[in-house]
Backbone as ProteinMPNN parsed JSONL, in Angstrom:
{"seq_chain_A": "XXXXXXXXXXXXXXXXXXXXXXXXXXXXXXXXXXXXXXXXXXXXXXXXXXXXXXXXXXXXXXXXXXXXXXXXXXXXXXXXXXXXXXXXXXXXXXXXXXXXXXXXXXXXXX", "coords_chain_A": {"N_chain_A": [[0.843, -1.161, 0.0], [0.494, 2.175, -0.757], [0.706, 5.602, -0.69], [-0.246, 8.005, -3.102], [0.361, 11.171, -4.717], [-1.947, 12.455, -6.399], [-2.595, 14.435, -9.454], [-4.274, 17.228, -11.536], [-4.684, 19.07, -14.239], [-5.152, 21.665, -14.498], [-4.689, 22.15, -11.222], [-6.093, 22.074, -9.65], [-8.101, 20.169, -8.479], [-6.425, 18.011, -6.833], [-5.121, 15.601, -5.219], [-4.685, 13.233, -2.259], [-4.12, 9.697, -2.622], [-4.645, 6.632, -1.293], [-3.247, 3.605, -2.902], [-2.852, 0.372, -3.896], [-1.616, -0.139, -6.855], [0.359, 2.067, -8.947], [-1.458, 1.965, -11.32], [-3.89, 1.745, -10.278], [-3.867, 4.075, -8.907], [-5.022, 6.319, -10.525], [-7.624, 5.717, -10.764], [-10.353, 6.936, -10.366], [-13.449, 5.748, -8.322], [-15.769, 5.854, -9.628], [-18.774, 4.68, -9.825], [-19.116, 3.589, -7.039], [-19.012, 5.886, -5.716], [-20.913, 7.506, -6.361], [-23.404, 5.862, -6.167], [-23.212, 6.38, -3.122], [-25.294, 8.526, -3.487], [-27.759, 6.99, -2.951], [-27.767, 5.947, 0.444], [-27.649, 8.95, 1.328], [-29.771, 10.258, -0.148], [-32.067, 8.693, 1.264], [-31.427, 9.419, 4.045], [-32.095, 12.158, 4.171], [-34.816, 12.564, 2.992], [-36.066, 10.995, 5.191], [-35.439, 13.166, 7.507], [-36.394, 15.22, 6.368], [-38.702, 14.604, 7.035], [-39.515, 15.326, 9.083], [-37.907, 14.043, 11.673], [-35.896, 13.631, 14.851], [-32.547, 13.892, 15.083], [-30.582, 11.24, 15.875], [-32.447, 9.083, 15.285], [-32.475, 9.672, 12.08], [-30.026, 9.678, 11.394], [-29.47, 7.349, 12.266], [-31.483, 5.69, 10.111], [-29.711, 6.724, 7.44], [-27.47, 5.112, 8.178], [-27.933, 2.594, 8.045], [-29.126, 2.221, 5.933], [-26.536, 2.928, 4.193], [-25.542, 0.579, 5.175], [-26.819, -2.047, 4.163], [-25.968, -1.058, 1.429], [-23.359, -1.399, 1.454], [-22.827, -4.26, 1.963], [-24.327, -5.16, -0.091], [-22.798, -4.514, -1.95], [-20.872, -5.485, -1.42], [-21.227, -8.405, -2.045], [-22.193, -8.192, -4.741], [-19.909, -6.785, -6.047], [-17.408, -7.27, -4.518], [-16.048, -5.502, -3.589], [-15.842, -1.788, -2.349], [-14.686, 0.894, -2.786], [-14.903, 3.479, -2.717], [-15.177, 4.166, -0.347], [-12.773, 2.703, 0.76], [-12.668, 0.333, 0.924], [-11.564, -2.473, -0.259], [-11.469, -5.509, -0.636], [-13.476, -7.939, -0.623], [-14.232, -9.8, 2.195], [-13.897, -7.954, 3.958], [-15.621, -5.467, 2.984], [-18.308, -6.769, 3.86], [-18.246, -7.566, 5.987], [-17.949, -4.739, 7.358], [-20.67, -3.64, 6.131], [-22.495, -5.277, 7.217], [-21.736, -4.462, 10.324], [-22.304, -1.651, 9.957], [-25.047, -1.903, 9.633], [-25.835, -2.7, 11.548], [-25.378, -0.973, 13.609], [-26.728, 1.255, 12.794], [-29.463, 0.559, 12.279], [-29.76, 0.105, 14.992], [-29.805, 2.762, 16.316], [-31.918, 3.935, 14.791], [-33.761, 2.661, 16.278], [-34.87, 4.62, 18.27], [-36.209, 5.552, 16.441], [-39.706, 6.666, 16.693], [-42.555, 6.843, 15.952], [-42.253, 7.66, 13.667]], "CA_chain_A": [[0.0, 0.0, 0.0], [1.34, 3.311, -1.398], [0.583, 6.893, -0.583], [0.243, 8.818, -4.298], [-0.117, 12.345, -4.731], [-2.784, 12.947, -8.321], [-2.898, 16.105, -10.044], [-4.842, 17.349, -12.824], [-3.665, 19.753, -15.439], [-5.019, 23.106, -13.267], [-3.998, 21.45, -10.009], [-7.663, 22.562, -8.863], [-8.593, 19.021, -7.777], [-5.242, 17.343, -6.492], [-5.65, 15.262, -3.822], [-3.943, 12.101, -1.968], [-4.329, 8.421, -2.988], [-3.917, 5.214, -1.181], [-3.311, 2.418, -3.628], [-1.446, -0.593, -4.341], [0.069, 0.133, -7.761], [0.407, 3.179, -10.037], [-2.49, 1.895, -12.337], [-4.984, 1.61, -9.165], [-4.399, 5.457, -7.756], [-5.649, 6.841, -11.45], [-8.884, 5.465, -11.568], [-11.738, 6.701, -9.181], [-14.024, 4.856, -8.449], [-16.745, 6.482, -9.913], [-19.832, 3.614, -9.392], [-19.1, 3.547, -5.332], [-19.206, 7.384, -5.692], [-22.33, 7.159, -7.194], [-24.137, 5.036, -5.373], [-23.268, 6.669, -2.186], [-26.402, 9.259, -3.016], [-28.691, 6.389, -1.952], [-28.209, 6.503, 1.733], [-27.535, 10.162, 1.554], [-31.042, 10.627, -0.082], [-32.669, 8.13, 2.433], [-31.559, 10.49, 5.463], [-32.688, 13.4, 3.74], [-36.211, 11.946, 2.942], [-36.765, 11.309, 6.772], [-35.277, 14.29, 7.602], [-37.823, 16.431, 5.459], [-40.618, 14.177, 7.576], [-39.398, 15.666, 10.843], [-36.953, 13.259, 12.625], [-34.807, 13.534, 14.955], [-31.225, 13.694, 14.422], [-30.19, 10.526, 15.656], [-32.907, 8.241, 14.359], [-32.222, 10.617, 11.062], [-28.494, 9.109, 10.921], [-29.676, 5.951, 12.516], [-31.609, 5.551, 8.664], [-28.697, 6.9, 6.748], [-26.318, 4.442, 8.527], [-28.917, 1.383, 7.912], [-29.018, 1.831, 4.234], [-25.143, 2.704, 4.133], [-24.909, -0.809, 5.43], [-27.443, -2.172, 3.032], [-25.596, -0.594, 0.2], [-21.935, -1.983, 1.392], [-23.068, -5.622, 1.675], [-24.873, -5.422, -1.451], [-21.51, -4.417, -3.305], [-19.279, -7.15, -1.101], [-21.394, -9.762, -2.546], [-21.877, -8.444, -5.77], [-18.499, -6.259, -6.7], [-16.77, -7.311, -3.977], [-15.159, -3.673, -3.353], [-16.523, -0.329, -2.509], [-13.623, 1.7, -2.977], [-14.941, 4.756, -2.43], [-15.181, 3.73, 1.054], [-11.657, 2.422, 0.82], [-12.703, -1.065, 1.19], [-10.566, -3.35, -1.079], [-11.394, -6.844, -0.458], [-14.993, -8.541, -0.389], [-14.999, -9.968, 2.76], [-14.036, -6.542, 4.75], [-16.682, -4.928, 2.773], [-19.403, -7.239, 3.879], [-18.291, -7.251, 7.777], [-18.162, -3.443, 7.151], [-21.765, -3.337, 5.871], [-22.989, -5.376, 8.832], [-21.61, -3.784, 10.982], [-22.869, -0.631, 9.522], [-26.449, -1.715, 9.228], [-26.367, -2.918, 12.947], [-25.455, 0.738, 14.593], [-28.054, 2.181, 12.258], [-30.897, -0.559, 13.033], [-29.749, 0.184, 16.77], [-30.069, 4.217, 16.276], [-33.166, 4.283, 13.909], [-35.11, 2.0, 16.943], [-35.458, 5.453, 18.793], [-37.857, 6.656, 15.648], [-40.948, 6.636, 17.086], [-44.266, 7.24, 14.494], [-42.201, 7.595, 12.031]], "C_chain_A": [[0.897, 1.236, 0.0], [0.661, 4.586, -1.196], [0.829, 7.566, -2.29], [-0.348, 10.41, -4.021], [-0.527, 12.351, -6.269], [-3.02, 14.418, -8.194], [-3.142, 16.571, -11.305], [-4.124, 18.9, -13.015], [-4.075, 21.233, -14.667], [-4.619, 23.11, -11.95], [-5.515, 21.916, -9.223], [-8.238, 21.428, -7.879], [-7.6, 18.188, -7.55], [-5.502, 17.001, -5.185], [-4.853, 13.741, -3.357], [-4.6, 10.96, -2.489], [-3.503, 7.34, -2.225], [-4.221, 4.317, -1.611], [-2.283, 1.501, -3.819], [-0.66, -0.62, -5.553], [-0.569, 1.685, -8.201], [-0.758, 3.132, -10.724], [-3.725, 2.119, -11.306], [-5.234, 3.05, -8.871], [-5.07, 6.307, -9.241], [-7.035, 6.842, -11.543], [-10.103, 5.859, -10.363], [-12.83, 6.419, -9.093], [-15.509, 5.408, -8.313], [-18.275, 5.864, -9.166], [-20.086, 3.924, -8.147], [-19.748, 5.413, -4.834], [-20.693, 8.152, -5.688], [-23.474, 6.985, -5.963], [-24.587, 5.425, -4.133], [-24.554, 8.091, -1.7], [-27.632, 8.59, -2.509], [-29.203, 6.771, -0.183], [-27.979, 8.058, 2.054], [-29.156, 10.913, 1.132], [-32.047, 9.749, 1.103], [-32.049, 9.168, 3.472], [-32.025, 12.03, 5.088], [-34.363, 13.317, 3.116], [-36.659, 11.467, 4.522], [-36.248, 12.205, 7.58], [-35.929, 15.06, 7.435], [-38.865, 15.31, 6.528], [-40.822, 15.073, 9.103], [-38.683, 15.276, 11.911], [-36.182, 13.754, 13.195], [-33.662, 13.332, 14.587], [-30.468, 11.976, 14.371], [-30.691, 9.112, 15.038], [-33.011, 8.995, 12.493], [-30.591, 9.465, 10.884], [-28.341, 7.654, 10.835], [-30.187, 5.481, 10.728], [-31.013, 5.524, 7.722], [-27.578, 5.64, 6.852], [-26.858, 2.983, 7.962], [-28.901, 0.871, 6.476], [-27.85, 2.175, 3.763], [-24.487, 0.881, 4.112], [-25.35, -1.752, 4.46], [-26.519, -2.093, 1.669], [-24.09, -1.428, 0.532], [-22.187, -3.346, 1.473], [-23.52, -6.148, 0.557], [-23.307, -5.575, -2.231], [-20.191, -5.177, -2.689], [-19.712, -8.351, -1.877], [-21.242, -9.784, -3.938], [-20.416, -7.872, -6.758], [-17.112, -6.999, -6.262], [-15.543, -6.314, -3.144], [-16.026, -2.948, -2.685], [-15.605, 0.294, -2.055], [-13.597, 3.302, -2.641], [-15.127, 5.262, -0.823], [-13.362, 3.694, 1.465], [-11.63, 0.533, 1.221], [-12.734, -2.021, -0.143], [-11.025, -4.636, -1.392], [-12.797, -7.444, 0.204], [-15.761, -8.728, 1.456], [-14.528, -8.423, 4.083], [-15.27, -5.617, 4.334], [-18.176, -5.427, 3.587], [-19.174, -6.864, 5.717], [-18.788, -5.815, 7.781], [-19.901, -2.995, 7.394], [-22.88, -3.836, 6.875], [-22.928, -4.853, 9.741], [-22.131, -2.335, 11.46], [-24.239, -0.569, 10.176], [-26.748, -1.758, 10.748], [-26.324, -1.994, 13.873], [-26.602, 1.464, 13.762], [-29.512, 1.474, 12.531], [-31.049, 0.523, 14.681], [-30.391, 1.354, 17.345], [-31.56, 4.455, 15.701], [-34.14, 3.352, 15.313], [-35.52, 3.128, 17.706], [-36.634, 6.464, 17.805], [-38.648, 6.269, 16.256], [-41.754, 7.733, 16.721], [-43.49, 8.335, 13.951], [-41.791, 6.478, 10.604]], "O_chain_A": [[1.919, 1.294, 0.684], [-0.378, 4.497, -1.85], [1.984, 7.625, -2.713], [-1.283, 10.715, -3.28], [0.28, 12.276, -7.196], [-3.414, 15.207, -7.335], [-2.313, 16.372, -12.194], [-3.386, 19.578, -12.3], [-3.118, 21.891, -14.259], [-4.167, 24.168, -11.513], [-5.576, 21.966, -7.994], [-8.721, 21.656, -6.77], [-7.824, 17.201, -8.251], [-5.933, 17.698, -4.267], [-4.405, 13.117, -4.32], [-5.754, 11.168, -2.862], [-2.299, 7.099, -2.317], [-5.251, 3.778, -1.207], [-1.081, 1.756, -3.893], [0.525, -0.948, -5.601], [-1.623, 2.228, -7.867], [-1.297, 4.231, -10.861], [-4.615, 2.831, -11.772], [-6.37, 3.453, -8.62], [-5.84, 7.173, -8.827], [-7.67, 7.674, -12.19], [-10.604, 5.018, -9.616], [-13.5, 6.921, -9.995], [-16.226, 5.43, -7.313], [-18.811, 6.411, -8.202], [-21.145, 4.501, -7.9], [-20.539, 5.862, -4.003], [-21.226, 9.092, -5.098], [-24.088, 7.736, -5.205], [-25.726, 5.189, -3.73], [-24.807, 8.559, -0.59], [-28.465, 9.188, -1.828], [-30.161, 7.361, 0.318], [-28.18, 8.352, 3.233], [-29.673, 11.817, 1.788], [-32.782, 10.454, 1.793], [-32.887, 10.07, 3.435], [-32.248, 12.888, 5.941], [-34.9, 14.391, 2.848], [-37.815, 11.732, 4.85], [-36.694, 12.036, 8.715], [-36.21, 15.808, 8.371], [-40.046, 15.656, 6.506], [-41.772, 15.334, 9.842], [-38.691, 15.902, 12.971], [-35.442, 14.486, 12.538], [-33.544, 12.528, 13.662], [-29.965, 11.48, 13.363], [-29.981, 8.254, 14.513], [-33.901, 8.495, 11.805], [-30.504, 8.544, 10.072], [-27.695, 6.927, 10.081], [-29.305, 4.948, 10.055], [-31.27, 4.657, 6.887], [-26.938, 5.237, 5.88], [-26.014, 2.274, 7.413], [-28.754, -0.247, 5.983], [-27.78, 1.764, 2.604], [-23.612, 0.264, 3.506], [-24.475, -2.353, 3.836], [-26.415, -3.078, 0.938], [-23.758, -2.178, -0.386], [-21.382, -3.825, 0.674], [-23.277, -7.287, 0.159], [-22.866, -6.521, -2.885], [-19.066, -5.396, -3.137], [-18.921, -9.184, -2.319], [-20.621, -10.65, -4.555], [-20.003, -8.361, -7.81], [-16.138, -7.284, -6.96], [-14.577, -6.504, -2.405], [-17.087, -3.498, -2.39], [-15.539, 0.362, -0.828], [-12.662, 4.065, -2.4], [-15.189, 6.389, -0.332], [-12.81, 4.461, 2.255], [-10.735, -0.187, 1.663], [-13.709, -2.236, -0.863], [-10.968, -4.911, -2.591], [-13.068, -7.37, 1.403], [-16.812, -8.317, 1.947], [-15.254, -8.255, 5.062], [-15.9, -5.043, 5.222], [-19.036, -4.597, 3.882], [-19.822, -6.096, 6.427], [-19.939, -5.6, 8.162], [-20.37, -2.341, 8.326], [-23.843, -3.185, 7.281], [-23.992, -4.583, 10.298], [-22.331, -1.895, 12.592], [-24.639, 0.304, 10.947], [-27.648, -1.085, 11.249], [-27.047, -2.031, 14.869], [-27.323, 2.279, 14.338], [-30.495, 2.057, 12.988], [-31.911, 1.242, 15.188], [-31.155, 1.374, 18.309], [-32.295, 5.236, 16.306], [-35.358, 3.488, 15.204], [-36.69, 2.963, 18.054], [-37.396, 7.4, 18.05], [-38.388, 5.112, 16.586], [-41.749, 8.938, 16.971], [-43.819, 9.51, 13.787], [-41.91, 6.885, 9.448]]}, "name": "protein", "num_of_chains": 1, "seq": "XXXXXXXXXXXXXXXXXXXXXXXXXXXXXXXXXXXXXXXXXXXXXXXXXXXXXXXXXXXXXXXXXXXXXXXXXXXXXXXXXXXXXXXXXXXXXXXXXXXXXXXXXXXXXX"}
């Protein structure tokens, strides 16, 4: 694992990279990037209902976890996370879903 420094041609968006080769710190990982407006619109859809903050994050964190187990089983990555290797992703996403389960049980009627 390698520390790179990337820099585009105005240097406007230059920013660190940790990857294992040269070909790896080029490519970002757009998809993961992506994706990550799911649980960001889920906490902002029970947010707008009225929620509290921490069953508000508790939701966000729930379908964060959701979303990282989905892409251990089927990518095996989510890079934009920084998670490399299938089965760290999937612990990850458990892990995830189970502090946001835990947090979202203080919604009440909503």
């Amino acid at each position: 694992m390698c520390l790179y420094w990337v820099t585009t041609e105005d240097h406007g968006e230059d920013w660190f990279v940790v990857a294992n080769n040269a070909q790896e710190r080029t490519s970002f990982p757009w998809i993961s990037a992506i994706t990550m407006l799911f649980p960001i619109a889920a906490m902002a859809t029970i947010a707008n209902q009225g929620a509290p903050i921490l069953p508000t994050l508790g939701y966000g964190f729930a379908n964060l976890g959701y979303l990282l187990f989905g892409a251990g089983i089927v990518a095996g990555s989510f890079r934009a996370l920084g998670f490399r290797y299938r089965i760290s992703t999937i612990i990850a996403g458990v892990t995830i879903w189970i502090v946001g389960t835990v947090w979202s049980k203080y919604m009440k009627g909503y």
